[in-house]
ROLOTI-612348 format. One record per residue (C-alpha): residue number from 0; x, y, z; residue in one letter. Coordinates in Angstrom, 3 decimals, decimal comma. Each point is the difference from the previous one (the first is absolute). Layout:
BEGIN
[NUM [X Y Z] "A"]
...
This chain:
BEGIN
[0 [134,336 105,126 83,420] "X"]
[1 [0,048 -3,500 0,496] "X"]
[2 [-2,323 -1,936 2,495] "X"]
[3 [2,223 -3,047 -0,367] "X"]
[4 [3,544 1,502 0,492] "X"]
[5 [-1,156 2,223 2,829] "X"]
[6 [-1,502 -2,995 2,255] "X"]
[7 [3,621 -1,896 -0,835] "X"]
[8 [1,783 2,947 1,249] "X"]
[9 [-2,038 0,013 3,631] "X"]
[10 [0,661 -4,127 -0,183] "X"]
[11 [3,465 0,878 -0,232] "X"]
[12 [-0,168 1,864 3,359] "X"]
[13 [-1,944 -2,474 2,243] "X"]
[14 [-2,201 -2,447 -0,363] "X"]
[15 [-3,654 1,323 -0,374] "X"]
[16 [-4,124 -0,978 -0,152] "X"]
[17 [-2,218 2,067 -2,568] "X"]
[18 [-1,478 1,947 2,047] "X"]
[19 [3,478 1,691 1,322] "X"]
[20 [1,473 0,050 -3,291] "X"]
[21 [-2,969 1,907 -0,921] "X"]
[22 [0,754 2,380 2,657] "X"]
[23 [3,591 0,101 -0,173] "X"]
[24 [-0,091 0,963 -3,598] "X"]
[25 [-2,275 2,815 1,094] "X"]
[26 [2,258 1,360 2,495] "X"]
[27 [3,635 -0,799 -1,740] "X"]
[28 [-1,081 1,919 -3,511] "X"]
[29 [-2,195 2,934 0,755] "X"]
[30 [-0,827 0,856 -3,267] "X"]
[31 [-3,522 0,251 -1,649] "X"]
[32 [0,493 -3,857 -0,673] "X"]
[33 [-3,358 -1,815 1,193] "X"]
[34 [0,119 -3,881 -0,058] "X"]
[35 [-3,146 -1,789 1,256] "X"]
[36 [0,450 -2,890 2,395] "X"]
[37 [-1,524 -2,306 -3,046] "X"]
[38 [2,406 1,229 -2,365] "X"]
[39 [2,904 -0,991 2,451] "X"]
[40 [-2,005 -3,913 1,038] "X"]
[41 [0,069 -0,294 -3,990] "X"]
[42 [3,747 1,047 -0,237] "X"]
[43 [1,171 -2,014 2,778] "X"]
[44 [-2,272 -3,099 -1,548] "X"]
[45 [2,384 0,478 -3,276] "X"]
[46 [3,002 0,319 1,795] "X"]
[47 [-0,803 -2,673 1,479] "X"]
[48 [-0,900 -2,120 -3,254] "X"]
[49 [3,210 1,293 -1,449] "X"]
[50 [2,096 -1,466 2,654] "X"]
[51 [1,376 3,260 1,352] "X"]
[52 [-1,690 0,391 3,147] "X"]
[53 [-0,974 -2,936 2,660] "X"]
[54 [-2,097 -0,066 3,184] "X"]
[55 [-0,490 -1,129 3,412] "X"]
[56 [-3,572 -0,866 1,518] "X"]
[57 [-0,054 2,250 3,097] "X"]
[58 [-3,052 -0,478 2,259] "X"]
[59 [-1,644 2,030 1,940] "X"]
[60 [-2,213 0,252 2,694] "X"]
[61 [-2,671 2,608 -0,727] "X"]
[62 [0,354 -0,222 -3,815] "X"]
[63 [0,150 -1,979 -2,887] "X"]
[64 [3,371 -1,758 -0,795] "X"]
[65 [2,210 2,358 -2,148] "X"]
[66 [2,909 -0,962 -2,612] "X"]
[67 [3,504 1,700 1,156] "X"]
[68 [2,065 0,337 -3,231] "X"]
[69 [3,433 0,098 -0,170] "X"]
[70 [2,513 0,766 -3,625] "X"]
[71 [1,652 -3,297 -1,220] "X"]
[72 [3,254 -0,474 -2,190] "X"]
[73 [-2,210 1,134 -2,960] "X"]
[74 [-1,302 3,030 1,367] "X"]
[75 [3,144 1,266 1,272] "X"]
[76 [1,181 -0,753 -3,883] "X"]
[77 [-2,891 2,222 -1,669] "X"]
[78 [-0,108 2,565 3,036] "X"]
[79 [4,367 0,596 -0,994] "X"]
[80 [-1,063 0,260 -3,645] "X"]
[81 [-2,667 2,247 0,518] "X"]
[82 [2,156 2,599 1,821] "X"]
[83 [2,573 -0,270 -2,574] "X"]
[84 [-2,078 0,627 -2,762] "X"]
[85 [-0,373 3,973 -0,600] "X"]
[86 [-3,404 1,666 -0,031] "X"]
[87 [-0,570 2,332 -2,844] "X"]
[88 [-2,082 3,052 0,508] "X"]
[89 [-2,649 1,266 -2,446] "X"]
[90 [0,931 3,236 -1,106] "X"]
[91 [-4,266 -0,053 -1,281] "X"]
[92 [1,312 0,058 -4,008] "X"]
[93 [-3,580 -0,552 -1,894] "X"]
[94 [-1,816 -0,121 3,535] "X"]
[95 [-3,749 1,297 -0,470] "X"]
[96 [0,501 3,544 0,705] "X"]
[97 [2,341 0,499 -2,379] "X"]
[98 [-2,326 -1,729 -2,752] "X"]
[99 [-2,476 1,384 1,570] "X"]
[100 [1,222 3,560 -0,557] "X"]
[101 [1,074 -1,075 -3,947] "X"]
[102 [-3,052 -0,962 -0,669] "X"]
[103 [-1,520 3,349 0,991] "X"]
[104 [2,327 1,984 -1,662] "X"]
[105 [-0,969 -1,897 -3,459] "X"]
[106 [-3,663 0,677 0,870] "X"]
[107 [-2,216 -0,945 2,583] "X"]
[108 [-3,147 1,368 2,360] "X"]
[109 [2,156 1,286 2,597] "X"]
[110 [3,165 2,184 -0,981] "X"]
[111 [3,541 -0,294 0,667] "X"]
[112 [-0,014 3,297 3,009] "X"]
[113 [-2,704 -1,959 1,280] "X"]
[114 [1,822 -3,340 0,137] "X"]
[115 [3,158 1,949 1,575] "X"]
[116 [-1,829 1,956 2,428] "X"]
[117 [-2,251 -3,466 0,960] "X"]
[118 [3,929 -1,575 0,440] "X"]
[119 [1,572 2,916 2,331] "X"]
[120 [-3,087 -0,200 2,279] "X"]
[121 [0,510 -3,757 0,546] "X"]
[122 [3,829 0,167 0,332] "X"]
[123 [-0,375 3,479 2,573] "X"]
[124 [-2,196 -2,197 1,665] "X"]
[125 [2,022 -3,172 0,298] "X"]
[126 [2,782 2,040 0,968] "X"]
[127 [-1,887 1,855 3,157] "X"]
[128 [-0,643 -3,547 0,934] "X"]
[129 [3,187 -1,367 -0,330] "X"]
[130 [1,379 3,228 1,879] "X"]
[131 [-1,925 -0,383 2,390] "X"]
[132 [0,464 -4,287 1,235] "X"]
[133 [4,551 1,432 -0,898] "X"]
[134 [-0,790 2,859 2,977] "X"]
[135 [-1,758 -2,721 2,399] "X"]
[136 [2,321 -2,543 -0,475] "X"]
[137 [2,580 -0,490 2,786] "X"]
[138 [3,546 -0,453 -1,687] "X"]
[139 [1,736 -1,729 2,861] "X"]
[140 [-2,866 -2,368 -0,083] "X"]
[141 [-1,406 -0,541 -3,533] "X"]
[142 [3,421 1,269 -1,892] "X"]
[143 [-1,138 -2,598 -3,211] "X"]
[144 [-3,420 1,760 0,149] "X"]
[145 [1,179 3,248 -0,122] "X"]
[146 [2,909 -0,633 -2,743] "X"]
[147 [-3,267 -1,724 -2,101] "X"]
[148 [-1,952 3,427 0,206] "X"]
[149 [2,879 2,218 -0,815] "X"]
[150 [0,536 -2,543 -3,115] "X"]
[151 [-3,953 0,474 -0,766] "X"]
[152 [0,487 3,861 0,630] "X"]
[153 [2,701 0,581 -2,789] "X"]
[154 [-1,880 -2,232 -2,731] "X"]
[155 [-3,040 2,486 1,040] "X"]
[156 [1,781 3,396 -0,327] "X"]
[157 [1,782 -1,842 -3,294] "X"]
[158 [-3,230 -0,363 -1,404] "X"]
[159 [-1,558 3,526 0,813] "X"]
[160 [2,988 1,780 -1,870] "X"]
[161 [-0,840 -2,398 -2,921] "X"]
[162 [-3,573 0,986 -0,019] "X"]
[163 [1,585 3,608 -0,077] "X"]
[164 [2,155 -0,672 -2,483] "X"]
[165 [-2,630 -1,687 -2,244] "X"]
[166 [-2,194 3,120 0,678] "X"]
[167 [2,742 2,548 -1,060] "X"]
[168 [0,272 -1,795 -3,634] "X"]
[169 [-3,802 -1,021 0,052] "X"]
[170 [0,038 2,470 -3,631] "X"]
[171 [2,366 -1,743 -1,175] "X"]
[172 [-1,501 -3,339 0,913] "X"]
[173 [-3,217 0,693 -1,297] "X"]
[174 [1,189 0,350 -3,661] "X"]
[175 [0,810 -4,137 0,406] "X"]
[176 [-1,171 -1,766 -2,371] "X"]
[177 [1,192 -3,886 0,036] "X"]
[178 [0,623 -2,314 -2,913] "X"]
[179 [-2,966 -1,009 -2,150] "X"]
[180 [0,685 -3,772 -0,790] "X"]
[181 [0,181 -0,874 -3,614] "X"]
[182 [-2,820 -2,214 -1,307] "X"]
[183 [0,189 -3,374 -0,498] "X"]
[184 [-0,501 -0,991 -3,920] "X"]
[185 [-3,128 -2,570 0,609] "X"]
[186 [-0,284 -3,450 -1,516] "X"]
[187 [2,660 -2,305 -1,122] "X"]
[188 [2,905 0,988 -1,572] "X"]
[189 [0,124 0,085 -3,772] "X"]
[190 [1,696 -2,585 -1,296] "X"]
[191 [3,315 0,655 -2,237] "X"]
[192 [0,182 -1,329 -3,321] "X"]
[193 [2,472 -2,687 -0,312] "X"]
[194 [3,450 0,881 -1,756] "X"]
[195 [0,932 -1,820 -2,860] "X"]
[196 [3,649 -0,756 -0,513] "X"]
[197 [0,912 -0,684 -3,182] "X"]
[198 [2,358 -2,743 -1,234] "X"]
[199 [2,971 0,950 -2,380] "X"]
């Protein structure tokens, strides 16, 4: 997720100090997304720089002065690209459980049922959790949230009858074996002796 296209989007609402975008964020999104209050000073600072947010001194009486940013012509410009340009998903193709769980089955101090069995736990697990925030969640009032946790749910039950799957043809995928590279012939190249062509 991006820092910088998420504070654009709140600019886009109203105009809004650090502190409150900070907040905002927290409240509009919901998900497991944590953004420290530096990480959004140093964003806005960049922004800034980059000419597609501006502030306002606002004083105050019982606090420092704060900076009240607002989008420019620019940052409407990248915020309109940004939601026009599509996310794509990882579908976790060569993520590390999957090597992980190659490299056991070629040979390694902990075997492949353990490597499954270590997997389910964790995704059972996730999934409880997950369950559980999907049967607190109010839909009229957090109906993003809720969507977001069914979306997590379905990856998680995806992934359990994969495990499954990989367990049922685990005898099968113990007898593979991958692709010894050939060796590489060492020092330079032998050189040709030259053709002679001869003249009629």
């Amino acid at each position: 997720m991006s820092v910088k296209h998420a504070l654009l989007a709140l600019l886009y609402q109203r105009p809004m100090h650090g502190y409150e975008l900070g907040r905002q964020l927290s409240l509009t999104v919901q998900a497991e997304w944590e953004v420290k209050p530096g990480q959004i000073a140093s964003t806005l600072q960049r922004l800034a720089e980059a000419g597609l947010v501006e502030y306002e001194i606002e004083p105050t009486a019982d606090a420092p002065d704060r900076k009240v940013y607002r989008l420019t012509e620019a940052g409407l410009a990248e915020l309109t690209d940004w939601y026009r340009q599509p996310e794509v998903r990882e579908y976790r193709l060569g993520d590390a459980f999957y090597i992980k769980l190659v490299l056991s089955l070629v040979g390694g101090p902990v075997p492949p049922e353990q490597v499954l069995m270590e997997q389910r736990r964790a995704l059972y697990r996730e999934l409880h959790q997950a369950t559980e925030l999907r049967r607190k969640a109010d839909p009229r009032a957090e109906l993003p949230w809720l969507l977001l946790l069914e979306s997590a749910i379905m990856h998680l039950e995806a992934d359990l009858r994969w495990i499954d799957m990989l367990e049922a043809r685990l005898p099968e995928l113990k007898h593979h074996r991958p692709p010894v590279p050939l060796p590489r012939p060492r020092g330079r190249p032998r050189r040709q002796p030259a053709t002679v062509v001869e003249e009629d």
